[in-house]
C-alpha positions, 0 to 999 in steps of 0.5 A: 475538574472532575476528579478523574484522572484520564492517561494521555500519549500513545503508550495509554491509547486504546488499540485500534483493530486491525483490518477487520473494522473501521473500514479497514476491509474497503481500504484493502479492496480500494488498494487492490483495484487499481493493480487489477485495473492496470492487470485488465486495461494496460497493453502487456509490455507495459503490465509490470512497470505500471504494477511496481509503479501502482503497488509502490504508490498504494503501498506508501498510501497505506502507510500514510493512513497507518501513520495518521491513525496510529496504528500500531505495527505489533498487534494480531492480524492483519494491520495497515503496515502489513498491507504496506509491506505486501503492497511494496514487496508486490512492486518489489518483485514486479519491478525485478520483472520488468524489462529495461526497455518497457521502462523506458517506453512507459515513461515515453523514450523509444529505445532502437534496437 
């Protein structure tokens, strides 16, 4: 023992900065890649199903990596869980957008007119 005592469990724990450091601004960056990949290379008709689709899963991505580094929800600035929630209601309003029919064929079933 060294005769310090040291305060342990989440409500003692140092806050961790927002998005501006420990590679918080590459992790954004990396999260908006594949929307403008899928913006650049899908063929139109298929432009907003694939953009819900990518923007959901990048979404559930960065609340994956908020979760696993206890990141907290109510600090100043831009947090990880806020990306996440962009990131959702993105693919939220995409989703809104996309046509029945383009759903469909993205997923390979060829609707008759």
């Amino acid at each position: 023992m060294s005769g310090r005592w040291e305060l342990r469990g989440s409500e003692h724990a140092r806050p961790r900065p927002a998005l501006g450091s420990e590679g918080g601004l590459a992790l954004l960056l990396s999260a908006l890649l594949p929307l403008g990949l899928i913006l650049a290379l899908a063929p139109r008709p298929l432009v907003l199903p694939l953009f819900a689709l990518t923007a959901f899963a990048t979404a559930a991505l960065a609340a994956l990596v908020a979760w696993w580094r206890g990141a907290r929800w109510h600090m100043p600035g831009v947090t990880l869980w806020d990306l996440s929630g962009a990131l959702a209601l993105l693919g939220c309003a995409a989703a809104t957008f996309a046509r029945p029919e383009n759903v469909l064929q993205l997923f390979g079933y060829v609707v008759a007119p």
